[in-house]
N, C-alpha and C positions, 0 to 999 in steps of 0.2 A: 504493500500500500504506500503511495506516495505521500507525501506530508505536504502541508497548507499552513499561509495564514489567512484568515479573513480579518479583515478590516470592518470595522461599523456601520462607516460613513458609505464604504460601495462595498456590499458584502460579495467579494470575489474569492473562487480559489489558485493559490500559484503553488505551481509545485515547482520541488527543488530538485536538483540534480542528486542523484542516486549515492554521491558519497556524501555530500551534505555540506559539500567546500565552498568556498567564493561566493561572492555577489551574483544576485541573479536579477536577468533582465525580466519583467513579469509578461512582456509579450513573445517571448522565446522560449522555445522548448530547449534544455540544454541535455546533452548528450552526457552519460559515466563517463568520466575521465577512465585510464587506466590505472590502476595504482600500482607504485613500481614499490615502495617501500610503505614501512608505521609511520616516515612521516606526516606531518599534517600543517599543510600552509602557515605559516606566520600572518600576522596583523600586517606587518608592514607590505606582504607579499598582496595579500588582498586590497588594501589600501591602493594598489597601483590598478585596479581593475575599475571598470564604470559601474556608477552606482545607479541607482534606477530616476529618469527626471522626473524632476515634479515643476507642477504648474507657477508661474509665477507669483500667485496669490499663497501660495504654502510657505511653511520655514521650512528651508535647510535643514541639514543634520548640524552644519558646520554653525549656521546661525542660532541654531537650540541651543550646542554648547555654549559660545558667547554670552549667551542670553544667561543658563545655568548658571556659569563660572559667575558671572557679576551677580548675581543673586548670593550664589555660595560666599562670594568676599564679605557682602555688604550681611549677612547674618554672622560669619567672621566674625568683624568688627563691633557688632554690636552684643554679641557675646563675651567676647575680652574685656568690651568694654565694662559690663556687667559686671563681672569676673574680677575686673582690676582695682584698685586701692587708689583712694584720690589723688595720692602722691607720686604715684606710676608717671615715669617722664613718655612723652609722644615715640622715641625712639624703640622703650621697652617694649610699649604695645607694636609698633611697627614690626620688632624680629619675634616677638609672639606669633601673629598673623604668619611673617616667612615659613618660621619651623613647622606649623603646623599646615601651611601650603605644601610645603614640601615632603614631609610626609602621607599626605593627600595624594603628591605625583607619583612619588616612591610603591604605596598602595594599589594606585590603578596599574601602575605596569606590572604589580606581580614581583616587586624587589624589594619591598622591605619584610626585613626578615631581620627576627630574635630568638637567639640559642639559649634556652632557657630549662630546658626538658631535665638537665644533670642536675640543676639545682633543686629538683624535687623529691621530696622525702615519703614515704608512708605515712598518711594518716593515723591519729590512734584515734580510739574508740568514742572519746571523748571530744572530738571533733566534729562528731557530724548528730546532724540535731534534724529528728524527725516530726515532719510537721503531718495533723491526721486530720483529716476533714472528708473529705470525699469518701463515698460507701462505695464505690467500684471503682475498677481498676485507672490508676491514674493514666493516664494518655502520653500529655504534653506538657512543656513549662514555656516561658520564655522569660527575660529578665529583663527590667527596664534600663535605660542606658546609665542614667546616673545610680543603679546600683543598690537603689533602696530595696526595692519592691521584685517582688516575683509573683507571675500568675501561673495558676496552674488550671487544666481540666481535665475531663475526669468520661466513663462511658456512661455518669449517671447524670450526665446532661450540664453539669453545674461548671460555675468557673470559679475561684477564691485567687483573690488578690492576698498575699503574704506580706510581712514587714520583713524585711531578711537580719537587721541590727536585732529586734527585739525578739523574732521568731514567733510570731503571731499572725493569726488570721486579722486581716483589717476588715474587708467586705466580702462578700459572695452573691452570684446569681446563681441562686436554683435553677434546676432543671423542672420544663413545664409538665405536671400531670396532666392525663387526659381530663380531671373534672375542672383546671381552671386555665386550659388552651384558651376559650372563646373569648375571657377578659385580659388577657396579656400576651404579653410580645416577648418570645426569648427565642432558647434554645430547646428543642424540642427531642432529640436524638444523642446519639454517641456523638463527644465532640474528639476527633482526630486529631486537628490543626491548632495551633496557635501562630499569633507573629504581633508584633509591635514594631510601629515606626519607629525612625531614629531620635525625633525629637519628641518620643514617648505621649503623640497627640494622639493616637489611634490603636487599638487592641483588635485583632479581627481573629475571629473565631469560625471553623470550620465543619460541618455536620455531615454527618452521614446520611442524612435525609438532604442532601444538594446544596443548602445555603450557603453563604456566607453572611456571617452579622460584625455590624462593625459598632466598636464601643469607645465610648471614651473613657478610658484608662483611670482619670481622676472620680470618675463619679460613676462610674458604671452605668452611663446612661445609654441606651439604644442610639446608635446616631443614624445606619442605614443595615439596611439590610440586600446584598445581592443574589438574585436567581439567573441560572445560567448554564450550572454544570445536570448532569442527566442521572449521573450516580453521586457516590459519596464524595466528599471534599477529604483527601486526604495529605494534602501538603501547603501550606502555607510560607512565603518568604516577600516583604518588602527589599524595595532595592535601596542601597543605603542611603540618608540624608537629601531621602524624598519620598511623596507620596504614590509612589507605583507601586503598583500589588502584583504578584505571581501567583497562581491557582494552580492546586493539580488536580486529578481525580481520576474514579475508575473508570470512568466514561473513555481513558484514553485521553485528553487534551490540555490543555495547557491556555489557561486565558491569563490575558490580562486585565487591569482593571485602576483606573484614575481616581484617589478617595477625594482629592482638590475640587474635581466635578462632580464625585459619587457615578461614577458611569463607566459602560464596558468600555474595553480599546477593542480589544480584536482576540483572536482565540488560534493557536498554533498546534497543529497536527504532525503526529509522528510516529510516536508509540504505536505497538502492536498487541498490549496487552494495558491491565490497569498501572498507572504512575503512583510508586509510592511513597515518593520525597520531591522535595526541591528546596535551594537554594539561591542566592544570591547574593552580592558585594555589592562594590561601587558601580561598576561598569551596566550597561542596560543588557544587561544579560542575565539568565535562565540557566542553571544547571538541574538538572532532572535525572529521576530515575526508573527505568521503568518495567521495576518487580520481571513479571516470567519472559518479557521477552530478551534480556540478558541484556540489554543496554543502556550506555547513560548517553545523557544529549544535554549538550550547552546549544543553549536558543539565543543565538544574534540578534537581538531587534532590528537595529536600523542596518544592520547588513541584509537584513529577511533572510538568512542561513540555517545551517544548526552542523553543528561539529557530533558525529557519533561514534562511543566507545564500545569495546565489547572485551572481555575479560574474565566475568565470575561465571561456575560453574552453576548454578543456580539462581534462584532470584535475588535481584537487586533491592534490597530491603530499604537502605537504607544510607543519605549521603551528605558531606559536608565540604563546604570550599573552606583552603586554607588561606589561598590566598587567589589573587584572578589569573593564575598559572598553576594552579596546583591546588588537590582535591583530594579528597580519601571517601571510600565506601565500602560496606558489608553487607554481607548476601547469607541466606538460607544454607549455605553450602559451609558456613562456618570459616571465613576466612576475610582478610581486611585485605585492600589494594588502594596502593599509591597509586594517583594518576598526574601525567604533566600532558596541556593543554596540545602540547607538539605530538604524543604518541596517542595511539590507537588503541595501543595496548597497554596495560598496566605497566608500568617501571617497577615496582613491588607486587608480591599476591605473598600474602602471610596464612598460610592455612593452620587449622586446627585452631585459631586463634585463643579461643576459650575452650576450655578442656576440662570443664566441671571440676576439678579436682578439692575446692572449697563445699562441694555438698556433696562429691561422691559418686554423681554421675558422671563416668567419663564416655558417656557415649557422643562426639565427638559431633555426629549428624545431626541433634536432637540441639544442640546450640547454637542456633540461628543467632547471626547478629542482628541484634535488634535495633542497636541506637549505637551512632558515631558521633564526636563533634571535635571539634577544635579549637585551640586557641589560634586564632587568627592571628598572622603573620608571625608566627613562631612554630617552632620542631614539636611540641606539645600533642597530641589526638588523645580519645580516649573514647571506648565502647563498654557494651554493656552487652547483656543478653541474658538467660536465663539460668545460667550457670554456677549463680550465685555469689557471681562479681562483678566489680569494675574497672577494667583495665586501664592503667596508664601506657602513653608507647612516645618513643623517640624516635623522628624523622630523621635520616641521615643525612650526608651530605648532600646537596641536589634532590631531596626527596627520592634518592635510591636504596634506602634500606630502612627496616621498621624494627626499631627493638622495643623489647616489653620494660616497663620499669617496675611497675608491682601491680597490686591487685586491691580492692577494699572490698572486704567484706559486704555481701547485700544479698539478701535473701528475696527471692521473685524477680519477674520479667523489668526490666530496665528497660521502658519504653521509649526516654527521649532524654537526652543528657547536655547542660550546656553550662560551658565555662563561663564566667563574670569574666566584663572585658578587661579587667588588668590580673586576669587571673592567682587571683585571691581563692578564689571559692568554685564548686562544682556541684551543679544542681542538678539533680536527677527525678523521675516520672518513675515510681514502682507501683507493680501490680499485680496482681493475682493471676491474670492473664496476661496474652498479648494481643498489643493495643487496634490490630486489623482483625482477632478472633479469638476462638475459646479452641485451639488447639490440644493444651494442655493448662491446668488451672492447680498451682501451687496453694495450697492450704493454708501453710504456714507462713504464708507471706502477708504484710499487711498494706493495703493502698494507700500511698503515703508519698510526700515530697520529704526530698533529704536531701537537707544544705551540707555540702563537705567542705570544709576548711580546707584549704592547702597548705602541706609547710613546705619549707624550704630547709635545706642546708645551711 
């Protein structure tokens, strides 16, 4: 099956070229290249190809960015400025703004990068503080940027907002019973998906009955609600330090969606079976995953492309960018793989990754990885799964080799796991199940969020 975007405004389909490389012209049929090697095109290679025209009344790609880039400075500046101490000379705040431009550039190429992975220690026990609220298996979490708060959901419909300093529940939205659907508006089903914008205005949540509902973070208030998808909403990712939404679902496709408007963009085809993750960073891009048909796919917007991977022996459960060259993911098949944006093929496949040995199952098939994630722009990853831990691993050089560094004790399915961005702390989704079925159903596990401290050396 060929893959598509449709647009809104003229809902057409274009297909892409069979490896999924280069610019395409949307009145062109284009021919499979032959593929002589795992390479895979560079930016810059594609950059020298024609882009598709648009009408004079449109923006540019080149005039979007413009347009972005002076927005991004001017919230900058009024952020530092906020930030700053009345006695701050004009200069300080000037190489303020620099360092953090520059790491900004550093970011979108995929180069900044922090070795940090050695300096981590094992947890003790007393570290990690379980928070209990939800009556079925927890899902999802995600954590707000400035680091206070954490939300989590849950298959019993509900969402709770956490204090992460005090370890307390602050708010919750229930999940809607059939006796008081008719007078309220929430979540009505299994929620999958979480995500929160960068500048923590927006919470959007994901259902298995097709919605998407979007909240605002500070008050829990309904703000919209989208329909769209045909199955369940199972992945959720904002692209960074803006209001663009990424959708996935089992329907197979991949939408987009504008929360600035509340309105669809366009919806992108590819997959050949249901998608069970996705991702994003800075760049307007889509990294995806897509469970049994054994591939993952970064989705190009404004190139209208998509780069496709193939690698794990099973399905692709589950994935996380490091950085915008480099990714990691685990599969049903029990094994984690490094990816770099140039290969085809995994650079890394670490098999047997979890091997129960903390509860004594060693059946090796039966541990699905469940949940990857990252500390972003550093050697850092870390997975979970049913096996009764949760793995720490170190990136090697170039992202060519994966070692383990230890394990934390955790009883039940580790359904979603994520680092706090100055990697302080690691927050984890357990559950009695796993969080796409009732596979297998651990007894003795309790549904719960659990904050981990990290140390250091």
């Amino acid at each position: 099956m060929s893959s598509f975007f449709i647009r809104s405004d003229k809902p057409q389909k274009r297909k892409f070229n069979g490896s999924q490389r280069g610019k395409l012209k949307p009145s062109k049929k284009i021919k499979k290249p032959a593929v002589k090697d795992e390479e895979i095109e560079s930016d810059s290679e594609l950059e020298d190809k024609d882009l598709p025209e648009y009408s004079s009344d449109e923006e540019t790609a080149q005039e979007k960015k413009i347009r972005l880039a002076k927005k991004y400075l001017a919230e900058l500046k009024d952020k530092e400025d906020d930030d700053d101490d009345d006695d701050e000379t004009a200069a300080e705040e000037k190489d303020v703004v620099a360092d953090r431009l520059k790491q900004d550039f550093l970011e979108q190429k995929g180069k900044l990068h922090h070795e940090v992975a050695d300096q981590y220690i094992a947890p003790e026990t007393s570290d990690i503080t379980v928070l209990r609220g939800h009556k079925l298996p927890v899902t999802c979490v995600v954590i707000s940027s400035d680091e206070k708060f954490i939300f989590s959901a849950s298959k019993d419909s509900s969402i709770i907002k956490w204090n992460v300093k005090e370890g307390r529940k602050v708010c919750m939205i229930p999940g809607l019973k059939k006796s008081n659907k008719a007078d309220r508006v929430g979540p009505t089903s299994h929620i999958l998906a979480l995500a929160i914008s960068t500048d923590n205005k927006f919470l959007v949540s994901g259902e298995q009955k097709r919605l998407i509902h979007v909240w605002d973070p500070a008050t829990f208030q309904l703000v919209h609600t989208f329909k769209g998808h045909k199955d369940a909403v199972t992945g959720l990712a904002f692209r960074k330090h803006s209001h663009q939404l990424f959708s996935c679902s089992n329907d197979r496709s991949v939408k987009v969606w504008d929360l600035d408007q509340m309105s669809y963009v366009e919806t992108l085809f590819g997959h050949q079976d249901s998608i069970t993750a996705i991702d994003s960073l800075t760049r307007e891009r889509a990294l995806t995953a897509g469970g049994r048909d054994g591939s993952l796919r970064i989705w190009k917007i404004v190139e209208e492309s998509q780069l496709v991977f193939h690698g794990h022996a099973g399905s692709i459960d589950c994935v996380s960018l490091i950085n915008e060259s480099s990714f990691v993911s685990g599969g049903d098949d029990n094994s984690i793989c490094l990816w770099s944006v140039m290969k085809k093929k995994p650079s890394v496949t670490y098999k047997n990754a979890h091997n129960g040995e903390m509860n004594g199952n060693l059946s090796h098939e039966e541990n699905w990885i469940s949940s990857v994630t990252s500390l972003q722009h550093s050697d850092l990853i870390a997975s979970g799964s049913k096996d009764g831990c949760i793995r720490l691993w170190k990136c090697g050089s170039n992202f060519k080799s994966l070692t383990p560094l230890f394990s934390i004790r955790m009883v039940g399915f580790v359904n979603c796991l994520k680092f706090s961005k100055d990697g302080s702390f690691l927050v984890a989704a357990v559950g009695q199940e796993h969080k796409l079925g009732r596979w297998w159903r651990i007894k003795e596990a309790r549904n719960s969020v659990c904050i981990i401290k990290l140390r250091k050396s």
